[in-house]
BABA-791641 format. One line per field, with one value per residue: x, y, z of N, C-alpha, C in turn; residue in one letter; residue number from 1. Coordinates in nm, 2 decimals, always signed. Example, Ala and Ser with C-alpha at 12.3 -4.5 7.8 and 13.67 -1.06 7.14 Angstrom:
REM residues 2
n.X	c(+1.32; +1.28);
n.Y	c(-0.57; -0.22);
n.Z	c(+0.78; +0.71);
ca.X	c(+1.23; +1.37);
ca.Y	c(-0.45; -0.11);
ca.Z	c(+0.78; +0.71);
c.X	c(+1.32; +1.29);
c.Y	c(-0.33; +0.00);
c.Z	c(+0.78; +0.79);
residuo	c(A; S);
num	c(1; 2);
REM end
This chain:
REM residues 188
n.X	c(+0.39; +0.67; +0.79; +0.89; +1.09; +1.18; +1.40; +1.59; +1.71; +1.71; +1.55; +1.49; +1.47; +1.30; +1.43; +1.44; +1.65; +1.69; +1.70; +1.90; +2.13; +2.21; +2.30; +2.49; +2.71; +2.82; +2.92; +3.06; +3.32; +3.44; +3.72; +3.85; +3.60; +3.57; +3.76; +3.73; +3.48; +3.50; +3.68; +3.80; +4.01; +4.01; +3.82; +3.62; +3.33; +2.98; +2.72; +2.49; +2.61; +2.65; +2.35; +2.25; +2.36; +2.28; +2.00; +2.02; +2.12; +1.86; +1.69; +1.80; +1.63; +1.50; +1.67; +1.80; +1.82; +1.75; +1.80; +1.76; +1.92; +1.76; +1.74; +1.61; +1.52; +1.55; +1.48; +1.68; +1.88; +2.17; +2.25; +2.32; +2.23; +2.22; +2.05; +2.21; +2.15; +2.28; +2.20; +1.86; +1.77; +1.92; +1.90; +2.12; +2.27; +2.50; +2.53; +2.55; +2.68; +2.67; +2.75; +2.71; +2.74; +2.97; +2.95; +2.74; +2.93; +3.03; +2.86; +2.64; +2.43; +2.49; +2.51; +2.24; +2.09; +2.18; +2.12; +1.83; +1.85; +1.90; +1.74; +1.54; +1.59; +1.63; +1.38; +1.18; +1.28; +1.36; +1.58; +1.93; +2.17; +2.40; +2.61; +2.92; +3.20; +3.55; +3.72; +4.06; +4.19; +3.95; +3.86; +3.61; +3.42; +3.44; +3.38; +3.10; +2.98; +3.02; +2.88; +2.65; +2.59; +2.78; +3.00; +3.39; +3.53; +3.71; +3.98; +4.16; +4.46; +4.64; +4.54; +4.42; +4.52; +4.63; +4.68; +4.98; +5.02; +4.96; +4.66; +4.43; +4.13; +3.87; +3.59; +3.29; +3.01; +2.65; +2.49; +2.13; +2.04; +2.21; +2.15; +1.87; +1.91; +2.04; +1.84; +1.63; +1.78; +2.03; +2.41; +2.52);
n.Y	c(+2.47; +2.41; +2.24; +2.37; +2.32; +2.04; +1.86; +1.70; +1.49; +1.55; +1.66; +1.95; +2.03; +2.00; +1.95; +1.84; +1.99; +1.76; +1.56; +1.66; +1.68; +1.44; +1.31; +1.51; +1.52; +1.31; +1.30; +1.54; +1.41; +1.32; +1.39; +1.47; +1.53; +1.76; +1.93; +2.02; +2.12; +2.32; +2.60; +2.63; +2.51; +2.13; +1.97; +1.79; +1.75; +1.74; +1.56; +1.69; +1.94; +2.05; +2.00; +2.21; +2.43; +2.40; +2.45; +2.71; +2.85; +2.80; +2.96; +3.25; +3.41; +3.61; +3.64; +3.39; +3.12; +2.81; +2.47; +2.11; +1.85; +1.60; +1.26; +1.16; +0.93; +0.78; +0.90; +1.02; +1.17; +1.33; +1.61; +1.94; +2.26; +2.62; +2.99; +3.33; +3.63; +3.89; +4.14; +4.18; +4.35; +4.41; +4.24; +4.06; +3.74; +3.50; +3.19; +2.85; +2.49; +2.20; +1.79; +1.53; +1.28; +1.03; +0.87; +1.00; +1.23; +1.39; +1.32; +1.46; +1.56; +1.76; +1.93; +1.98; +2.05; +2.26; +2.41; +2.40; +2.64; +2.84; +2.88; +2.90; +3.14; +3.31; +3.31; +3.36; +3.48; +3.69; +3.81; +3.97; +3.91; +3.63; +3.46; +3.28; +3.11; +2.93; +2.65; +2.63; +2.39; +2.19; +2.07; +1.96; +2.05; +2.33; +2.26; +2.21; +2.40; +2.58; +2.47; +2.55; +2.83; +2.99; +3.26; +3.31; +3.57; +3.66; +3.59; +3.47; +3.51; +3.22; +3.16; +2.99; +2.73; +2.41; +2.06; +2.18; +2.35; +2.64; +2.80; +2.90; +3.07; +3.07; +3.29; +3.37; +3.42; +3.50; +3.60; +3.74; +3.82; +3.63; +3.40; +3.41; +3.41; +3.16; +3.00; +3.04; +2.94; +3.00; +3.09; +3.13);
n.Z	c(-1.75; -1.60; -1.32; -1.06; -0.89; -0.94; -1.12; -1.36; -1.28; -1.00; -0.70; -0.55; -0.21; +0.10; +0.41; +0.75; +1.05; +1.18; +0.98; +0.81; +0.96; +1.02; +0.78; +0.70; +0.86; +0.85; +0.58; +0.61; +0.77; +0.56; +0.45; +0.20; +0.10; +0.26; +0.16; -0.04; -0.05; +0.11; +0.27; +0.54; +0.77; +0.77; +0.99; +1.30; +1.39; +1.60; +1.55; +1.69; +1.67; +1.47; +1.39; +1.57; +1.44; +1.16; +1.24; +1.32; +1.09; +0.93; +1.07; +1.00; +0.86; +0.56; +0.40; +0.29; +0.15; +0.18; +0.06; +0.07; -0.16; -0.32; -0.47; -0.76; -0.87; -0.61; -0.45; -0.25; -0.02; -0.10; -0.09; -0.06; -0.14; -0.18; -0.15; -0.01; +0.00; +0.07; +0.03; +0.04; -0.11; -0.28; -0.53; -0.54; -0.53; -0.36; -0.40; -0.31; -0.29; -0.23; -0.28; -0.10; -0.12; -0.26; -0.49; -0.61; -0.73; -1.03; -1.24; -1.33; -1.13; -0.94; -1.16; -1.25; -0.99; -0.94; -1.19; -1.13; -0.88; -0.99; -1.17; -1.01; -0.87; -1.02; -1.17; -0.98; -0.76; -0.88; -0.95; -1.00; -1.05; -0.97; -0.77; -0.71; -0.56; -0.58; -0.55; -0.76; -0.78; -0.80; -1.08; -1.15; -1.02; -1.16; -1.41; -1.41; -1.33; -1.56; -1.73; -1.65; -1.73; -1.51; -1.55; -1.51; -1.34; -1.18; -0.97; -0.68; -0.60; -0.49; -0.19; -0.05; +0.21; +0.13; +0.21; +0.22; +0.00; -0.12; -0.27; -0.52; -0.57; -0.75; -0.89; -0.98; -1.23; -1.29; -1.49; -1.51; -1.77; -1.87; -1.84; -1.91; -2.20; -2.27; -2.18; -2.43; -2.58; -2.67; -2.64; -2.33);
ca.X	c(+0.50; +0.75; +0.77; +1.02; +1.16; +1.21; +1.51; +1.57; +1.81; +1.70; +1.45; +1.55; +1.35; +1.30; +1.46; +1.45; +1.73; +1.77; +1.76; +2.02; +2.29; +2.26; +2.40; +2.62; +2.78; +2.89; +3.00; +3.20; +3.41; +3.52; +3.84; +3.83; +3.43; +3.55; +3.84; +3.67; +3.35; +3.49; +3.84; +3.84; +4.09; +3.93; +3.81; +3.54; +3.17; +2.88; +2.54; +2.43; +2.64; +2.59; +2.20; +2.22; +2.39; +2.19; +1.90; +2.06; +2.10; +1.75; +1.62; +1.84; +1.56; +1.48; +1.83; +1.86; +1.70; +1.87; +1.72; +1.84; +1.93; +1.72; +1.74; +1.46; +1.49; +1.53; +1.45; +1.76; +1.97; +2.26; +2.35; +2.24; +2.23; +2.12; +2.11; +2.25; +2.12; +2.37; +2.13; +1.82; +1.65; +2.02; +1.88; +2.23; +2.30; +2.59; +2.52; +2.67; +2.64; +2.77; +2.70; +2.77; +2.74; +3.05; +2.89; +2.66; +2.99; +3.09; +2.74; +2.54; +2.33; +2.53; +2.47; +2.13; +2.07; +2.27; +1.99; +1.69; +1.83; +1.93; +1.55; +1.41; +1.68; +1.61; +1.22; +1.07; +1.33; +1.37; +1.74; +1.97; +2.33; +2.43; +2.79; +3.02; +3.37; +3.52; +3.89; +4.11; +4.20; +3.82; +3.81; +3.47; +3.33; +3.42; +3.27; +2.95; +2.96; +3.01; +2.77; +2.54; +2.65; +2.87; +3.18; +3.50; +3.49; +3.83; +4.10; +4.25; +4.59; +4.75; +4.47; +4.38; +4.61; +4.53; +4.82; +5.10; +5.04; +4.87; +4.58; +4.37; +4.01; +3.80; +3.52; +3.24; +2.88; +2.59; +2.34; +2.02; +1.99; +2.31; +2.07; +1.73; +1.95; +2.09; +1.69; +1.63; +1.89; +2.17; +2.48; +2.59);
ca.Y	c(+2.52; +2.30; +2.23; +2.51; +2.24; +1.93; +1.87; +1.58; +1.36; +1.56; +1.76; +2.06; +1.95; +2.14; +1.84; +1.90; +1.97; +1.60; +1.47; +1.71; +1.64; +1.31; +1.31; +1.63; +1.47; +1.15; +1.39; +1.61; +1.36; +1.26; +1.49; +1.49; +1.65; +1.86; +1.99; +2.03; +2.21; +2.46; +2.67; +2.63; +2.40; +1.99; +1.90; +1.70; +1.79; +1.63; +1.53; +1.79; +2.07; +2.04; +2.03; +2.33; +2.51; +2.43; +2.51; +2.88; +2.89; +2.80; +3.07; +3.38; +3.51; +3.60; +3.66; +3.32; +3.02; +2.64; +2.31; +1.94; +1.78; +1.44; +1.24; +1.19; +0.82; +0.72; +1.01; +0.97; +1.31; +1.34; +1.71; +2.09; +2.40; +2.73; +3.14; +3.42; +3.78; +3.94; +4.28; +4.16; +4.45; +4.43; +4.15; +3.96; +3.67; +3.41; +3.04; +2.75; +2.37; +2.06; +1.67; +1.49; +1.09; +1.05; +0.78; +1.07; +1.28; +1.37; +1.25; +1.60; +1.54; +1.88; +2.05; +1.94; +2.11; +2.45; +2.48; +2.44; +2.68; +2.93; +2.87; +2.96; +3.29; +3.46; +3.36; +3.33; +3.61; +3.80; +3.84; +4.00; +3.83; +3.50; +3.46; +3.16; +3.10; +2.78; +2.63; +2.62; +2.27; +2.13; +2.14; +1.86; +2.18; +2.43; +2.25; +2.20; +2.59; +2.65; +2.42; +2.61; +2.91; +3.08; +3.24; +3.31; +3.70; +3.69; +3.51; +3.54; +3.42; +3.14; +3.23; +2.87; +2.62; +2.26; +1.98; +2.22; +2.42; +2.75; +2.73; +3.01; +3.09; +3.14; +3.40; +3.33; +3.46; +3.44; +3.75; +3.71; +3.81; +3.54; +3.30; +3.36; +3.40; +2.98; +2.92; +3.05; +2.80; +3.07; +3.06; +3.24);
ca.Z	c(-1.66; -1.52; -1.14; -1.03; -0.77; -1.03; -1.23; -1.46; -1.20; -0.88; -0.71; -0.42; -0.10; +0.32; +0.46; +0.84; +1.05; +1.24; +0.87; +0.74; +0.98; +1.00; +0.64; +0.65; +0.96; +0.79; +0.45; +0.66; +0.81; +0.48; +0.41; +0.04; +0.06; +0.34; +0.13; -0.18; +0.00; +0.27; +0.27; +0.67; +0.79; +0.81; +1.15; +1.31; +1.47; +1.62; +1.47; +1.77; +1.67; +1.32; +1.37; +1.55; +1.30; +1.03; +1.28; +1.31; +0.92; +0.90; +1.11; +0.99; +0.76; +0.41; +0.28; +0.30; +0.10; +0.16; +0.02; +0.02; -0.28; -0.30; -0.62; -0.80; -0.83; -0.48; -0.30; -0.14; +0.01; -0.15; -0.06; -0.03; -0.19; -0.13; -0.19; +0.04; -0.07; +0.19; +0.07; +0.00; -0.20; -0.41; -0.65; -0.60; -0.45; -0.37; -0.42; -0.22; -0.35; -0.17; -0.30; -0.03; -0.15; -0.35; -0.59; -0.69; -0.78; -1.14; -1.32; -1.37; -1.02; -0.92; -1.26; -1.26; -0.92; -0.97; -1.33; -1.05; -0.79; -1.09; -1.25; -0.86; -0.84; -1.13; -1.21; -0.86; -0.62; -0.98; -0.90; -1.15; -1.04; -0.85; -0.77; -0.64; -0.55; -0.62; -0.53; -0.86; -0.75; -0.78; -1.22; -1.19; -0.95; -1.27; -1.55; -1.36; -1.29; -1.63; -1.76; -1.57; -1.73; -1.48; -1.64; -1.48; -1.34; -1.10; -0.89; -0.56; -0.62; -0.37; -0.07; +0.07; +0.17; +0.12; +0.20; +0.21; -0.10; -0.16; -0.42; -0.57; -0.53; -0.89; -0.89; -1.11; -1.17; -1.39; -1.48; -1.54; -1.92; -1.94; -1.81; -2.02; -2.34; -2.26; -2.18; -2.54; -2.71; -2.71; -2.55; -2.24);
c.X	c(+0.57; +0.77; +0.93; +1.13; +1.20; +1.30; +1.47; +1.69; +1.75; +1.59; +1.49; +1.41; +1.40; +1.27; +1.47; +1.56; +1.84; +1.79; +1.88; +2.11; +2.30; +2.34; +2.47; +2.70; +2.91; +3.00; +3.13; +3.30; +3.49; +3.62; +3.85; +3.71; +3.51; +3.63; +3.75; +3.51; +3.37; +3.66; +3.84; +3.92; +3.98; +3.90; +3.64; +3.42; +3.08; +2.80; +2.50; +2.45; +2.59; +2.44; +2.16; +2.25; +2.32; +2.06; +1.90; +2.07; +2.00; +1.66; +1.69; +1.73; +1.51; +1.61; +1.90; +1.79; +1.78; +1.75; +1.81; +1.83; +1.91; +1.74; +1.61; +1.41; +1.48; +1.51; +1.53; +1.83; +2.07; +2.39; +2.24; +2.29; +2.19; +2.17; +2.14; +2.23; +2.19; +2.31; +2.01; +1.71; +1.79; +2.01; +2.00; +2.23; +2.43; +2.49; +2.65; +2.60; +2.73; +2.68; +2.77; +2.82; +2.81; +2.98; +2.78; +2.78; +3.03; +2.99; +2.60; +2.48; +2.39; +2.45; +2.32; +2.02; +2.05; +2.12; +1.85; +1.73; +1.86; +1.76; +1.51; +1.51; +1.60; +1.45; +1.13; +1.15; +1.35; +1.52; +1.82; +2.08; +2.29; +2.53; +2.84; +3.13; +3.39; +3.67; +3.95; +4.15; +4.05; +3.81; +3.65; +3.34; +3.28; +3.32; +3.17; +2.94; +2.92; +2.90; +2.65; +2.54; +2.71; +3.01; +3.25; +3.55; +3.63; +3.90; +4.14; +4.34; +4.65; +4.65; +4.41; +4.50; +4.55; +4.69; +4.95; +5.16; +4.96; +4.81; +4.51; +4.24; +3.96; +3.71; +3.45; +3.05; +2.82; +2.50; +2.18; +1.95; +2.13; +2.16; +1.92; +1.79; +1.96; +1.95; +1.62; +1.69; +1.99; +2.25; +2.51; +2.67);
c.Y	c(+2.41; +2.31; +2.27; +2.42; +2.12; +1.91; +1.74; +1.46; +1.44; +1.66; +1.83; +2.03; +2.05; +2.00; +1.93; +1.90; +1.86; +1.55; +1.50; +1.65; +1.54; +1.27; +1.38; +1.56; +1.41; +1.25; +1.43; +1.57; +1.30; +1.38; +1.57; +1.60; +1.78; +1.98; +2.06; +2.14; +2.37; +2.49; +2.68; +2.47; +2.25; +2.00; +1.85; +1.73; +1.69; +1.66; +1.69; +1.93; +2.12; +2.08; +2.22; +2.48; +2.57; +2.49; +2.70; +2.95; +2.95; +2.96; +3.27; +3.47; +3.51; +3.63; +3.52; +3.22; +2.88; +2.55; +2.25; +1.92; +1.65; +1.38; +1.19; +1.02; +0.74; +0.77; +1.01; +1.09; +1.26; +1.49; +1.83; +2.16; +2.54; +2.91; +3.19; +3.51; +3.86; +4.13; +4.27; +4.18; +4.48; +4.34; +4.07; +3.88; +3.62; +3.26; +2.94; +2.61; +2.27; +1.91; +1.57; +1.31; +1.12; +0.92; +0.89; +1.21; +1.28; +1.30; +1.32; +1.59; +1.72; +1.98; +2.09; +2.07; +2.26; +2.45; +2.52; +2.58; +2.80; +2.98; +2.97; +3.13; +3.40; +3.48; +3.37; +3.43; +3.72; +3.85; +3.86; +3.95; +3.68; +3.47; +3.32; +3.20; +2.95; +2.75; +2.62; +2.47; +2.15; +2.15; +2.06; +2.02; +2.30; +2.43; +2.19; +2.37; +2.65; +2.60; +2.51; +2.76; +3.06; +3.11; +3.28; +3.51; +3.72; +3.57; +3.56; +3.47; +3.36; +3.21; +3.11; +2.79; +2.48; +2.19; +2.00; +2.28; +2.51; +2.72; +2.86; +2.98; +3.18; +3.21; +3.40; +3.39; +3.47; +3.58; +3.70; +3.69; +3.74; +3.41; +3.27; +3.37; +3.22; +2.93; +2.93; +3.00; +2.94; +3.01; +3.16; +3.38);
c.Z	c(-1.59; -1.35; -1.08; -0.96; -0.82; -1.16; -1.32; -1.35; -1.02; -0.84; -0.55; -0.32; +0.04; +0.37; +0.67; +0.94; +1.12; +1.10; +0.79; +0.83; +1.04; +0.90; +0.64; +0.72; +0.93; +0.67; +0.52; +0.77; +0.74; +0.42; +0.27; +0.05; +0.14; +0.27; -0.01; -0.21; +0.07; +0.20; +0.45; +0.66; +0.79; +0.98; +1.15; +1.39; +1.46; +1.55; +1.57; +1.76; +1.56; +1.28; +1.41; +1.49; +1.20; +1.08; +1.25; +1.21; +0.92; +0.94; +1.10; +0.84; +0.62; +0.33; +0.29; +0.24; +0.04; +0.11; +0.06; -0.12; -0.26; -0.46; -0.67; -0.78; -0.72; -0.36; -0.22; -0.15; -0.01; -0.16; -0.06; -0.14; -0.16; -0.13; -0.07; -0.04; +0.04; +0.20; -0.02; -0.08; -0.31; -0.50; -0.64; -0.48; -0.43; -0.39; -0.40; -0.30; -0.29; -0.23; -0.22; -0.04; -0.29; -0.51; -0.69; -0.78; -0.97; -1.20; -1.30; -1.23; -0.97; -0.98; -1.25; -1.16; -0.92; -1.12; -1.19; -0.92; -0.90; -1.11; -1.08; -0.86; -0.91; -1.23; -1.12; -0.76; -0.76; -0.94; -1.04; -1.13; -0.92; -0.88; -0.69; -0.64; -0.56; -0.62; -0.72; -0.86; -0.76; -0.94; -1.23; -1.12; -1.07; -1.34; -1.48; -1.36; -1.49; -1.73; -1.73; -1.65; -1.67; -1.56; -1.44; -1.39; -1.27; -1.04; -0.79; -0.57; -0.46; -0.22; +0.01; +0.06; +0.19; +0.13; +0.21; +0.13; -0.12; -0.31; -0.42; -0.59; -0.65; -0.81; -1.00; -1.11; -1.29; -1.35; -1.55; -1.68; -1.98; -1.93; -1.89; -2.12; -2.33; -2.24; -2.29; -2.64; -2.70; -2.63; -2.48; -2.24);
residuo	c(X; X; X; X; X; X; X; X; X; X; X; X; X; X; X; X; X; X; X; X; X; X; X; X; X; X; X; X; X; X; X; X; X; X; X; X; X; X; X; X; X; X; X; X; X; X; X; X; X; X; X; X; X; X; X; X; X; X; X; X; X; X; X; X; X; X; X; X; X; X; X; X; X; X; X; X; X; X; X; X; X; X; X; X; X; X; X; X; X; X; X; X; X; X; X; X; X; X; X; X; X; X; X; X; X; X; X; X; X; X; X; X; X; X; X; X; X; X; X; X; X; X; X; X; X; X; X; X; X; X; X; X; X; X; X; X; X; X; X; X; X; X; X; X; X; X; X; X; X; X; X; X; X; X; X; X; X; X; X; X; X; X; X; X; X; X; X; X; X; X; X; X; X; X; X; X; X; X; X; X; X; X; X; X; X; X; X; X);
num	c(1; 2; 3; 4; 5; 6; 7; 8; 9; 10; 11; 12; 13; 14; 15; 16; 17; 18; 19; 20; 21; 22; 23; 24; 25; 26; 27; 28; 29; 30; 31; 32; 33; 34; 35; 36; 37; 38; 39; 40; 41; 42; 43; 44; 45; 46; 47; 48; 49; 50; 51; 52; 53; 54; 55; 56; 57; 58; 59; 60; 61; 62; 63; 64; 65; 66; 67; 68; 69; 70; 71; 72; 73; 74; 75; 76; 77; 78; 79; 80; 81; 82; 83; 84; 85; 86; 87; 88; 89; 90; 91; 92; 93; 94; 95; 96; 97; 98; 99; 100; 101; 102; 103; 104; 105; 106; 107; 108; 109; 110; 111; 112; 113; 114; 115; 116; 117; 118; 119; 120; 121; 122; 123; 124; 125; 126; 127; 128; 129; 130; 131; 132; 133; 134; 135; 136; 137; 138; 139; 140; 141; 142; 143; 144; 145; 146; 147; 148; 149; 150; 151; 152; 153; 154; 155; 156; 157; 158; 159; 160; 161; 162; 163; 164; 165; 166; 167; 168; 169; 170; 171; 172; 173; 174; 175; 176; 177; 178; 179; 180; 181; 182; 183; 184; 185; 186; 187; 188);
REM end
C-alpha cells in the first residue's frame, strides 16, 4: 500500500499555524500569487492576522481537511491544499490548492499534490465528487487540473476583474468512478 500522504515530488504535512503564515504571509504579498490564488481584490495582512485565520480554519471542524505542501526532497513548504465538504454526509467536496514558492511553479509539484489529496478524498473520506473553480486567465492552473483528471463542467462568464478586464471563472470536477478508471490505466 502506498503511504496515502507521499507523492513522488511532495508529501501533504499538519504544519502548524506560526509555520504556515510565516510562508503564506511572504506568498501573499506577491501580486501575481495573490491574483492567480484568490478572486478578492490584492491587499496586504500581518503574519498575526493571517495566523489567526488559518487558526479559525483549523478549528471549524470535520468539513474541513487542510495540509502543507512540503517537498519531498528538502522538506521545504512550498504551499497548501485542502477539502471543504460544505455537507459533510453529501460525499462532495470543493478542493483549494495554492504553491506558494514560485521556483516550485509549472514543474508537476501542484499536480503531484492535487493526485495525493484526490487519493485521500475518495479512498480514505469515500467521497463521490470534488469540485474547483479556477480563473480562465491561469491555463498552467488548468492543465494541472486536468492532468489530475478534472474536466471542465461550466463557466461564469466575465465575473472577476483583474487589471481592468473582466475574466471568467471555469468550473471543474472529478467523480470518483472518473478517478479509479485513470488508477486502472484508463482515461478519465
Amino acid at each position: 500500500m502506498n503511504d496515502l500522504f507521499r507523492g513522488q515530488l511532495v508529501r501533504l504535512a499538519d504544519d502548524s499555524p506560526e509555520t504556515r503564515s510565516k510562508s503564506e504571509v511572504r506568498w501573499r504579498r506577491d501580486t501575481e500569487f495573490h491574483r492567480l490564488a484568490d478572486s478578492d481584490p490584492a491587499g496586504v495582512i500581518s503574519e498575526k492576522k493571517l495566523r489567526e485565520m488559518i487558526e479559525k480554519w483549523m478549528e471549524q471542524g470535520p468539513e474541513r481537511y487542510g495540509f502543507s505542501i512540503r517537498t519531498l526532497d528538502a522538506d521545504r513548504l512550498i504551499g497548501g491544499i485542502g477539502l471543504y465538504l460544505p455537507q459533510v454526509h453529501g460525499r462532495d467536496a470543493f478542493v483549494g490548492i495554492f504553491i506558494g514558492e514560485r521556483e516550485f511553479w509549472g514543474k508537476g509539484y501542484g499536480t503531484d499534490a492535487m493526485h495525493l489529496i484526490l487519493r485521500y478524498a475518495f479512498m480514505e473520506l469515500n467521497l463521490h465528487r470534488v469540485s474547483l473553480g479556477v480563473h480562465d486567465y491561469n491555463p498552467r492552473a488548468l492543465r494541472s487540473y486536468e492532468k489530475a483528471g478534472f474536466r471542465i463542467e461550466g463557466r461564469t462568464r466575465k465575473d472577476v476583474q483583474r487589471e481592468g478586464k473582466r475574466n471568467s471563472s471555469l468550473w471543474m470536477g472529478i467523480l470518483r468512478e472518473e478517478w479509479l478508471q485513470m488508477q486502472s490505466g484508463g482515461a478519465a
